[in-house]
GUMARKOL-397910 format. One record per residue (C-alpha): x, z, y. Coordinates in steps of 0.5 Angstrom, whole numbers, padded with zeros to 4 digits, always signed. Example, Ala and Ser with C-alpha at 12.3 -4.5 7.8 and 13.67 -1.06 7.14 Angstrom:
residues 2
+0025+0016-0009 +0027+0014-0002 
***
This chain:
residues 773
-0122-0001-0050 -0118+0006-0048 -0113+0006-0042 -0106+0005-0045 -0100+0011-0044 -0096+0004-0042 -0097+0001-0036 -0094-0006-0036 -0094-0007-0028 -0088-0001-0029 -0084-0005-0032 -0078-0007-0030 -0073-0011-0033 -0065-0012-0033 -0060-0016-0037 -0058-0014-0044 -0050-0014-0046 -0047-0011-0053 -0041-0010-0056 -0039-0009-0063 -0033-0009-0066 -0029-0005-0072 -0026+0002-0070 -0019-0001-0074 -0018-0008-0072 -0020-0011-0078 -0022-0019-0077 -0029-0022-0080 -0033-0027-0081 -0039-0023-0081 -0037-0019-0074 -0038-0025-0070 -0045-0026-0074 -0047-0019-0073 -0046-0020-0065 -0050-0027-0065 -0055-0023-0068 -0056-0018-0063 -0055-0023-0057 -0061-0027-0060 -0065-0019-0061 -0064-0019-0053 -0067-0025-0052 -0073-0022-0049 -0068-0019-0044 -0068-0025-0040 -0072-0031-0037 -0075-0038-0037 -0075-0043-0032 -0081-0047-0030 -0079-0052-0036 -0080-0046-0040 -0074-0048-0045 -0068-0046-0039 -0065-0039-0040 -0062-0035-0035 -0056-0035-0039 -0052-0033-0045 -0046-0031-0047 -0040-0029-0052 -0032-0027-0050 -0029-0026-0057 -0021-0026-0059 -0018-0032-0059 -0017-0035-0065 -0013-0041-0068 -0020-0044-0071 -0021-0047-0064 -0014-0048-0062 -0011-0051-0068 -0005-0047-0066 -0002-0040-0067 -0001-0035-0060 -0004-0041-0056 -0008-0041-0051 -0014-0043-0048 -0018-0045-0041 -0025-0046-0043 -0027-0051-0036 -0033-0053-0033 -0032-0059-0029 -0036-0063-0025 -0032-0069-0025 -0028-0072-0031 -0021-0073-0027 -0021-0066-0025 -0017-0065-0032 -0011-0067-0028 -0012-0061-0023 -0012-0056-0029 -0006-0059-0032 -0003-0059-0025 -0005-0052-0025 -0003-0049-0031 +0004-0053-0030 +0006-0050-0024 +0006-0043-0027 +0010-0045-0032 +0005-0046-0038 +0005-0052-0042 -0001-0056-0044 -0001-0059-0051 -0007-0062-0049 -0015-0063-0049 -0020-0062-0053 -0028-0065-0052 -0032-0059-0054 -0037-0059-0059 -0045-0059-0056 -0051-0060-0058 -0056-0062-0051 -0062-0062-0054 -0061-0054-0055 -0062-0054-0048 -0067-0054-0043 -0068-0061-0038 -0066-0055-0032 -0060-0053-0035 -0058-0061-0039 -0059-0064-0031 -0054-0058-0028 -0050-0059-0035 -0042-0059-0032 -0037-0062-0037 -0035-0057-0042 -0027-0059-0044 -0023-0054-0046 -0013-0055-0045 -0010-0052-0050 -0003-0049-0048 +0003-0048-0052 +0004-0041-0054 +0007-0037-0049 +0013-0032-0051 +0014-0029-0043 +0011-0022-0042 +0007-0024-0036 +0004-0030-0040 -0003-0026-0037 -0001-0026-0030 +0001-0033-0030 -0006-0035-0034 -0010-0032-0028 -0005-0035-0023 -0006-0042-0026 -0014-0041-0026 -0014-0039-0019 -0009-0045-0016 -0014-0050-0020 -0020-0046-0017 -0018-0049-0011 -0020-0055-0012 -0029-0056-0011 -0032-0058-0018 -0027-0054-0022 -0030-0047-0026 -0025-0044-0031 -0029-0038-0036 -0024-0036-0038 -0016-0038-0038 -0012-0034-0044 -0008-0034-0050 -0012-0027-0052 -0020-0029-0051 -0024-0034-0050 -0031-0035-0046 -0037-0039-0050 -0043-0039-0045 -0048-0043-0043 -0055-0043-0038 -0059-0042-0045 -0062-0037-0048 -0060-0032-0053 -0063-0036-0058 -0060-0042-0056 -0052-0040-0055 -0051-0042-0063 -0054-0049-0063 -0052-0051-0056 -0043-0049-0058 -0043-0051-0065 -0035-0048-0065 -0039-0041-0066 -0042-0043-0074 -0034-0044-0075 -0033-0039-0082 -0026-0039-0081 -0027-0036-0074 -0025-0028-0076 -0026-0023-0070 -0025-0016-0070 -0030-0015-0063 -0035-0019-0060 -0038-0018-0053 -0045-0022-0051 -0049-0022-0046 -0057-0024-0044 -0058-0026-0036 -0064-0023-0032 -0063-0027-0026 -0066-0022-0021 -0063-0024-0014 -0059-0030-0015 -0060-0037-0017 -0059-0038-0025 -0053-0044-0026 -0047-0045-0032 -0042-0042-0027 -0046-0034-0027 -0047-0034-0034 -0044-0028-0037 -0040-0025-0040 -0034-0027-0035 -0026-0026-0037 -0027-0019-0039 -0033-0016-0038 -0041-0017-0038 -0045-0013-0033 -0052-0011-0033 -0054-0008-0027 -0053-0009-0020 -0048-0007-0015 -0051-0004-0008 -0045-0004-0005 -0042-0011-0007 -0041-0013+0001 -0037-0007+0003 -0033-0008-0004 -0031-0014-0002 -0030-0013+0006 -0026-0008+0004 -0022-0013-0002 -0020-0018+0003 -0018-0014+0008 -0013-0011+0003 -0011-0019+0000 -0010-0020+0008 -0005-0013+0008 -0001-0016+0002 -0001-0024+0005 -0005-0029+0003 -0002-0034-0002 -0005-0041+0001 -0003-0044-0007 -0008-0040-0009 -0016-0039-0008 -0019-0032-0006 -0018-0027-0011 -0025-0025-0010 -0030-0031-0010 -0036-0030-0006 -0039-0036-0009 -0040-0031-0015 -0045-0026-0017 -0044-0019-0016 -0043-0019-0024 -0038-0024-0022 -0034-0021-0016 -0033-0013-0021 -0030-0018-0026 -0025-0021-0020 -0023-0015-0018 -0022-0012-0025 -0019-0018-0027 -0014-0017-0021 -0012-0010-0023 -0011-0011-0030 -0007-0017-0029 -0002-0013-0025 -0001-0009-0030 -0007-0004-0030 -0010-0001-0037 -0017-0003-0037 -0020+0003-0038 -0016+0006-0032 -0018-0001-0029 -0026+0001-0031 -0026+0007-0028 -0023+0006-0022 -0028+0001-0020 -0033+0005-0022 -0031+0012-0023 -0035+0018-0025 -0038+0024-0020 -0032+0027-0020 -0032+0031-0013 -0038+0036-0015 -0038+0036-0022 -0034+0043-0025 -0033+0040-0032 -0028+0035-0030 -0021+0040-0031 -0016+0039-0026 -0011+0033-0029 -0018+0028-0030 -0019+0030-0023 -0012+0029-0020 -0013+0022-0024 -0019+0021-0019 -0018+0023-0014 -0011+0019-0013 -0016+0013-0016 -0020+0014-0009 -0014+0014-0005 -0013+0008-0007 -0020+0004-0006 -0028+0005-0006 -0032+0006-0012 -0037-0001-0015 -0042+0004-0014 -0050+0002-0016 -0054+0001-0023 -0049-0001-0029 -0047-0002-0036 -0041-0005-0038 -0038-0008-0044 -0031-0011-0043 -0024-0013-0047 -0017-0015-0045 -0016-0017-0051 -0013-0012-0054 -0018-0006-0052 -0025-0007-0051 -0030-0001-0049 -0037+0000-0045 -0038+0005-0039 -0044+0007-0034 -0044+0008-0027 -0044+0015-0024 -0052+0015-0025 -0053+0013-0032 -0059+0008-0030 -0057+0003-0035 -0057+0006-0041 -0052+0004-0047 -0054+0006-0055 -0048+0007-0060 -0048+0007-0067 -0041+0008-0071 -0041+0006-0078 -0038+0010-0083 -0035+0004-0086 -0032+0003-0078 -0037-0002-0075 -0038+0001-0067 -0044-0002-0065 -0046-0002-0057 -0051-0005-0054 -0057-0004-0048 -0061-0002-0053 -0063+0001-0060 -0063-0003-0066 -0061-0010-0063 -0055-0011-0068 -0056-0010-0076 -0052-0005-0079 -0049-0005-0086 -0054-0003-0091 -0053+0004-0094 -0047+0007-0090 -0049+0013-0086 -0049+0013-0079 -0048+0016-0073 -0052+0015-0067 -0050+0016-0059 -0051+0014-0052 -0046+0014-0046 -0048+0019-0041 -0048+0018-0033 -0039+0015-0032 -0038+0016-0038 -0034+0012-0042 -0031+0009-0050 -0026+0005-0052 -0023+0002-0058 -0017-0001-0060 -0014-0003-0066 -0008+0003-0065 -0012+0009-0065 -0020+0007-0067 -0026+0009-0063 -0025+0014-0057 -0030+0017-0053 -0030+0020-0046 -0027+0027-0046 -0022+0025-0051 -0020+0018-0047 -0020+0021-0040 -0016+0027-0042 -0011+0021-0045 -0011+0017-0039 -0010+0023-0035 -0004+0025-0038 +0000+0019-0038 +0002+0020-0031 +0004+0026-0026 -0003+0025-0023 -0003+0032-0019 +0004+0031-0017 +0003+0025-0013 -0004+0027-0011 +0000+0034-0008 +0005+0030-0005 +0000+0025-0001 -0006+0029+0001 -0008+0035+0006 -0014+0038+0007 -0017+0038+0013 -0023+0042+0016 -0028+0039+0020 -0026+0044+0027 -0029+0049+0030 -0035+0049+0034 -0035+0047+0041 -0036+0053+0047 -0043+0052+0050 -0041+0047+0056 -0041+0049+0063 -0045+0045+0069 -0051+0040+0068 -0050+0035+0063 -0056+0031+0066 -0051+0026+0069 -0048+0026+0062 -0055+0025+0058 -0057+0018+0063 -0050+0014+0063 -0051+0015+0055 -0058+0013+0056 -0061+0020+0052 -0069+0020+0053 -0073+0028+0055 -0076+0027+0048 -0070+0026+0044 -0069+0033+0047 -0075+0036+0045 -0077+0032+0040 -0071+0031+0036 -0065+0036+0038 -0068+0042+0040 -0072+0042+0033 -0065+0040+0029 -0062+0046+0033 -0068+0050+0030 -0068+0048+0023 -0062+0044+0020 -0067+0038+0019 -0069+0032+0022 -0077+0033+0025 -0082+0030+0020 -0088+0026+0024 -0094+0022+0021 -0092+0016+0017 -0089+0009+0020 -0086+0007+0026 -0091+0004+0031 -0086+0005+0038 -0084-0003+0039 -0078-0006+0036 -0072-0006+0042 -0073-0013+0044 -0080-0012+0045 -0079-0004+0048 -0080-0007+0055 -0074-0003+0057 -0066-0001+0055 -0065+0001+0048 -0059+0003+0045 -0055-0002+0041 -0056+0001+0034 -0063+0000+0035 -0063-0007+0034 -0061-0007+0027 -0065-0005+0021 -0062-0002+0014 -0063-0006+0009 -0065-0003+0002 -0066-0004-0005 -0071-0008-0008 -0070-0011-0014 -0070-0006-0020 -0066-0001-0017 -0069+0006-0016 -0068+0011-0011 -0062+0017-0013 -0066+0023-0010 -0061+0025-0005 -0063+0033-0005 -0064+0033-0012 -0057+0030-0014 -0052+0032-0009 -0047+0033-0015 -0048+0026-0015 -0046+0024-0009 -0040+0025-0005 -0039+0024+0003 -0032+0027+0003 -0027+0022+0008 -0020+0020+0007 -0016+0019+0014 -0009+0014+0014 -0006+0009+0013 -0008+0006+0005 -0003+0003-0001 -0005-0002-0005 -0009-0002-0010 -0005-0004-0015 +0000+0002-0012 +0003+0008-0016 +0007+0014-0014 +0006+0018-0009 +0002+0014-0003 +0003+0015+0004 +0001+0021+0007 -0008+0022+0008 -0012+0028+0011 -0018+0029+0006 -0025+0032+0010 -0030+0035+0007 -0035+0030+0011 -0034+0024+0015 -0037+0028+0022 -0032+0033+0026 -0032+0036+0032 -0028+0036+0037 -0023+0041+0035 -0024+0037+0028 -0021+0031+0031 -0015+0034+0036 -0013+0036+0027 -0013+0029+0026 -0008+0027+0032 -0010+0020+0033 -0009+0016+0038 -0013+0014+0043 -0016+0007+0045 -0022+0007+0052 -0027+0004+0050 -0030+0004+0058 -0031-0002+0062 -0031-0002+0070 -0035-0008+0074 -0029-0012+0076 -0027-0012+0068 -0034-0014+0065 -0036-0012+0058 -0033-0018+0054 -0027-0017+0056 -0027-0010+0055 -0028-0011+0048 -0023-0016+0047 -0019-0011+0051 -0021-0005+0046 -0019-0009+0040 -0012-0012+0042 -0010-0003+0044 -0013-0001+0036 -0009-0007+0034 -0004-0006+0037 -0003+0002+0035 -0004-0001+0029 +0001-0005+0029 +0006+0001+0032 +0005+0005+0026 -0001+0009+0028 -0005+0012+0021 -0011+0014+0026 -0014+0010+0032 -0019+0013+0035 -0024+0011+0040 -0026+0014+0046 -0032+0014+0052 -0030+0020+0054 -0027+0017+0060 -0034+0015+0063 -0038+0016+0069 -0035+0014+0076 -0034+0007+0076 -0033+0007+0069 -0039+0005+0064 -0038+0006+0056 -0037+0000+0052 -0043+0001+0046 -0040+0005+0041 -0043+0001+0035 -0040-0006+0039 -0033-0002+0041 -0033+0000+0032 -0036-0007+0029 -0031-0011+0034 -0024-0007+0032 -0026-0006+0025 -0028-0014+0025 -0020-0015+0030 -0016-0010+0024 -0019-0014+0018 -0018-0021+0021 -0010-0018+0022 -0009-0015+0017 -0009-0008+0019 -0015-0005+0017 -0012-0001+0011 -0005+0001+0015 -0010+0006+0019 -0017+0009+0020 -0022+0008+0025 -0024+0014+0029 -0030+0014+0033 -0031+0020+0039 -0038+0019+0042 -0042+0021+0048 -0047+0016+0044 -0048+0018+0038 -0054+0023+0037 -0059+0020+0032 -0058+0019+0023 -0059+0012+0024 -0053+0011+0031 -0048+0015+0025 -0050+0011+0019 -0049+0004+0023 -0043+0007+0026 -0040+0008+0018 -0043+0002+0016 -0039-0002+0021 -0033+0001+0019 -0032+0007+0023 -0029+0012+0018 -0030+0018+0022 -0035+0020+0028 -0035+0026+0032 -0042+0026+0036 -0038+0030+0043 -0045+0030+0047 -0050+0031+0042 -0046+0038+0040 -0045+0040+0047 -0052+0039+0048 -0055+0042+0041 -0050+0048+0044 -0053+0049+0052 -0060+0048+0048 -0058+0055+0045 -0054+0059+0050 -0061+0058+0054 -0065+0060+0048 -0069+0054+0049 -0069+0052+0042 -0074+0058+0039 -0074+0059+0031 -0069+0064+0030 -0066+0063+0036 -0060+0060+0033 -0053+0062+0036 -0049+0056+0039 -0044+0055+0033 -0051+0055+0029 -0054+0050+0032 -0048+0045+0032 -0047+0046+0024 -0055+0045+0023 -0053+0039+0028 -0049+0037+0023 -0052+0038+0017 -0058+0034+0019 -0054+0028+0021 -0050+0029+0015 -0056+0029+0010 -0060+0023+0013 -0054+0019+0012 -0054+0021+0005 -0062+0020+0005 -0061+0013+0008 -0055+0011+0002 -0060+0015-0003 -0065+0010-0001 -0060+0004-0003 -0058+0007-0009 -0050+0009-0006 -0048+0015-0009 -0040+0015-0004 -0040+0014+0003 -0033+0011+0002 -0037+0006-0002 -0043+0005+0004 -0038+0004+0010 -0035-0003+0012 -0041-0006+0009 -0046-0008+0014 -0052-0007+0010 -0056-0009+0015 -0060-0014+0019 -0061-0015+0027 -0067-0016+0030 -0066-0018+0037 -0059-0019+0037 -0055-0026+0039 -0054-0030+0034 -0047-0032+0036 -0046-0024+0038 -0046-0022+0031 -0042-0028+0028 -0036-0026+0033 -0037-0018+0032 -0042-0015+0027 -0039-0020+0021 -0044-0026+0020 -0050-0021+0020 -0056-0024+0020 -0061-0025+0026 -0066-0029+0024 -0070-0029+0031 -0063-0029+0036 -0064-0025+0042 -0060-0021+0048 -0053-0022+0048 -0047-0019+0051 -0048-0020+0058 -0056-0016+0058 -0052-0010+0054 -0047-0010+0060 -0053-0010+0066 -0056-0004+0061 -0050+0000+0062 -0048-0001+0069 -0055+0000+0071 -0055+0008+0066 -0048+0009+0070 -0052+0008+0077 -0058+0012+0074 -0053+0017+0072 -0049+0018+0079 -0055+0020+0083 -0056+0026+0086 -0060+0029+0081 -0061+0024+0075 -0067+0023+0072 -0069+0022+0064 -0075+0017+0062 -0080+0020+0057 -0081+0013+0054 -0086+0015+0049 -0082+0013+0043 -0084+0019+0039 -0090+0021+0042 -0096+0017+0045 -0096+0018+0052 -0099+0015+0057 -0097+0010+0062 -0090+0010+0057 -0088+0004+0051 -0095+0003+0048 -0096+0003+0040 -0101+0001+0036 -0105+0005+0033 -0107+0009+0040 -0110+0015+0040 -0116+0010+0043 -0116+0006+0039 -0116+0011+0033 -0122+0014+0035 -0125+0007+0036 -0123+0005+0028 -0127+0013+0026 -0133+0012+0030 -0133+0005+0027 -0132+0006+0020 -0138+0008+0015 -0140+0015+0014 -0139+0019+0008 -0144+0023+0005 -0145+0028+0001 -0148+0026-0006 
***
């Protein structure tokens, strides 16, 4: 048999989702019938438990309709309940918001629809009828109350609404109409239909994670879910807590279920949801020259608002009004639309899924990459240029924009130092070979240097002397289905342009507090002097001890905070004599983690100037742990000595030269790492502590580095504090040594790797010879 073109073992799969509904808002029967059709057409897109019945989850999100409620304009909580007394705290909720129910109703289910996994895990399914509601914000007080019931464990509401209800189960596609009888009904019109099938890739499949949510179904997955949530928490502690509710974002969900939280949290306060969807997951827009100038505005007053949901996604969504379908600034999850010439709009994961009227002509489409389409029932079917033109022109985007940004550039490059920074380069804990076998050949071509393939130096625990703090953390990657962006190819894909000051609500409109835009989030020293922060030290002396150093850090950031400051920045620059640097990462992790516990981490920006910082892999976990800025002060003096010198070859660069290639290599091997997690925008990347520890106590990073993982435990503050203090000694000798630990380069008598050179040449000689036929 010949070898097929297809590879299955290149397969990868992902959940379905669709949307179809009338371009006029007409209601049918047979719009519905149309959606469960194509939800059971996708049901290869999900998967079986080992009782090879259970599916991952389906679902449907559907205007409400009098057919269920019995009573026009109600509403309706549709509950997962673990215990049949939690009615009460339902009731109790929806009360409190001034929402009356009319009572309960036992939803019809068929069990032996379903599996023996999901009939064990089943949860009581009732659904509160409540009285209809004439107040304008009957929403909000619906979201409200699902969120004040939700306090209580064993309660999950999918939904809580007087315009949508949510039908979904741990089934499979095919089964979600056996198992809910009430979706046979005839009298059940609907004018759109959302479904959803799960692929459970990287969470456990459970009633509660089964889509679609209160508003939108998600194929895909978000690669900066941990920051995007940091950073909604740490604005849900800047606006107050409200103890009568639960956290607007539940940690127990999915990253599907955290985007439908957020979205949920924008749209209840008043937000459109396109608007509210294009926030969350925005277009390319910074480097795309297409975009005209108001759409841009739009964008960039959204950017100052919050970070983008950034990662491999397809929605489809409804507010009960309006409903619509987008992609991710990537377009990795494809979206096929067919618009009917009698009306029908059909949008789903793939072609052919949902059955068309016979003998009607049809035109066919596909969402690009941030693309977007809405149809409501006032103005029909809007597709992307026309819809964004629209959204745009409601507000005075570019005033507000006007009023609240200036651009700032990243500075001057630095005058070659003067005197011998050997001192400079042993308190910092810089290496001969870091010189030579990584700075020097930065100054020389802009790039990183390329060795053989793998790291075979120890790990830093295991490295037999003292390694900076940032390498003993590891990037975490993506490795489900998502493929890597090609950093170099797509760069008007991705954007490391950096906002500094103090951030709004997210829900905030008008002109905003005043914010400086960089073109990058690394600067020179003349670059940050522009920004005019203030400054907190993060040195220590032997008498003070590292700990309290730390604490002493964080309290001064949050203290400046609190005063008003929009910039705080960290600085080492007070080195040497008898004071020690605190390890940049440790200063940044510690007051990123003090301003989020305080409520402050969105009244200012966090600004880090480093003798430290000279490696891709120190700035990246610098931005991942919350600094927003990083001026790498003693790299660039280095770099620029190196020139002055013409010790770093090439085409003999001239000091300035060889800062700006220091630069641009730092600033594309950071792009190269968030490539490789399939984050397109730095804002998106910092704050979300996308790694692990390898060496680190665990009690350290639960105090510090926001719970990252540890599995293996390891060294604590006190080992870091011994390993400053001895560089501070090293560096006060008369004429400071660097080691050549052999961390680059095998080198006899340094660190040892594996493979040697021995043992390479004992492998050759050992392996069979080739010989020629």
């Amino acid at each position: 048999m010949s070898q097929p073109l297809h590879d299955p073992a290149a397969e990868r799969d992902a959940c379905g989702i669709g949307l179809v509904a009338d371009a006029r808002g007409r209601a049918s029967r047979e719009l519905l019938d149309r959606a469960l059709a194509g939800l059971a057409a996708v049901s290869h897109r999900g998967a079986w438990a080992a009782d090879g019945v259970t599916g991952d989850g389906a679902g449907l999100l559907l205007p409400l309709h009098a057919a269920v409620t019995g009573v026009d304009g109600a509403g309706l909580a549709m509950c997962f309940l673990r215990e049949p007394w939690l009615r009460g705290t339902v009731e109790e909720a929806c009360r409190a918001e001034g929402l009356e129910p009319f009572g309960w109703r036992d939803v019809p289910t068929d069990v032996a629809a379903l599996g023996s996994s999901a009939t064990a895990s089943m949860p009581r399914v009732a659904q509160l009828v409540l009285a209809p509601c004439a107040e304008p914000d009957a929403e909000l007080r619906a979201h409200r109350a699902r969120r004040r019931a939700e306090r209580v464990e064993g309660v999950y509401i999918a939904s809580l609404s007087f315009r949508t209800v949510t039908y979904k189960a741990l089934c499979a596609a095919t089964q979600l109409q056996s198992f809910y009888p009430d979706l046979a009904n005839p009298a059940w019109n609907v004018s759109w239909a959302v479904f959803h099938q799960r692929f459970s890739t990287n969470t456990e499949p459970s009633w509660e994670r089964a889509q679609p949510f209160r508003l939108l179904g998600h194929n895909g997955e978000i690669n900066t879910i941990e920051g995007n949530v940091g950073w909604m928490e740490a604005r849900e502690r800047a606006r107050g807590l409200d103890p009568e509710l639960a956290a607007a974002l539940d940690r127990a969900g999915s990253d599907s279920a955290l985007l439908d939280n957020a979205l949920e949290l924008l749209v209840r306060r008043g937000l459109d949801v396109r608007e509210a969807v294009t926030m969350l997951v925005p277009p390319a827009w910074q480097n795309d020259p297409r975009i005209d100038d108001r759409q841009r505005a739009m964008h960039r007053y959204h950017a100052m608002l919050g970070e983008p949901w950034d990662g491999p996604a397809g929605l489809v969504f409804s507010d009960g009004i309006v409903c619509g379908a987008a992609l991710d600034r990537n377009g990795l999850r494809p979206l096929r639309v067919a618009v009917c010439e009698d009306g029908l709009v059909a949008v789903c994961s793939e072609a052919g899924a949902i059955p068309l009227p016979d003998g009607v002509a049809v035109r066919r489409a596909r969402l690009g990459p941030g693309q977007l389409l809405s149809l409501d029932p006032r103005r029909g079917l809007l597709f992307d240029g026309e819809l964004k033109r629209e959204l745009a022109s409601r507000k005075p985007y570019g005033a507000w924009v006007e009023s609240s940004v200036r651009f700032v550039a990243r500075g001057e490059p630095l005058a070659p130092p003067e005197g011998d920074l050997a001192a400079r380069h042993a308190l910092h804990g810089y290496t001969r070979e870091e010189l030579s076998l990584m700075l020097r050949p930065i100054a020389q071509t802009g790039h990183d240097p390329v060795y053989s393939m793998g790291d075979d130096a120890p790990i830093a625990p295991l490295a037999g002397r003292a390694r900076p703090l940032a390498s003993y953390f590891r990037q975490r990657f993506a490795q489900v289905t998502n493929p890597a962006i090609d950093h170099y190819r797509e760069r008007t894909m991705m954007s490391v342009a950096t906002l500094v000051g103090a951030r709004a609500p997210l829900d905030a409109e008008g002109p905003l507090p005043p914010l400086a835009v960089l073109p990058s989030f690394l600067v020179t020293p003349d670059g940050l002097a522009a920004l005019e922060p203030h400054e907190t030290d993060a040195t220590f002396t032997a008498d003070e001890g590292l700990a309290a150093a730390v604490e002493r850090v964080a309290e001064d950031a949050a203290a400046l905070a609190q005063a008003g400051a929009t910039a705080v920045c960290l600085t080492d620059a007070a080195a040497g004599g008898d004071r020690a640097p605190v390890p940049s990462l440790l200063a940044v992790a510690a007051v990123h983690e003090r301003l989020v516990e305080r409520g402050l981490r969105t009244a200012c920006s966090l600004l880090v100037s480093s003798d430290e910082a000279r490696d891709t892999h120190m700035v990246a976990t610098l931005i991942g742990y919350g600094a927003d800025v990083v001026c790498p002060r003693l790299a660039l003096e280095t770099v620029a000595r190196l020139a002055e010198s013409d010790k770093v070859g090439g085409d003999r660069p001239s000091p300035a030269a060889a800062q700006a290639r220091l630069l641009r290599s730092l600033e594309d091997g950071v792009l190269k790492v968030m490539s490789k997690m399939g984050i397109s925008d730095v804002a998106s990347y910092r704050g979300a502590r996308l790694f692990e520890a390898v060496g680190l106590d665990r009690r350290l990073c639960r105090r510090f580095f926001g719970g990252t993982p540890s599995a293996i435990g390891g060294i604590s503050l006190d080992v870091l504090e011994r390993d400053a203090t001895s560089r501070l000694a090293a560096s006060e000798a008369e004429k400071p040594q660097l080691e050549n630990p052999g961390f680059y380069k095998f080198r006899k008598g340094a660190s040892p790797m594996r493979p040697t050179p021995t043992s390479s040449r004992r492998s050759t000689r050992a392996s069979p010879r080739r010989t020629r036929s």
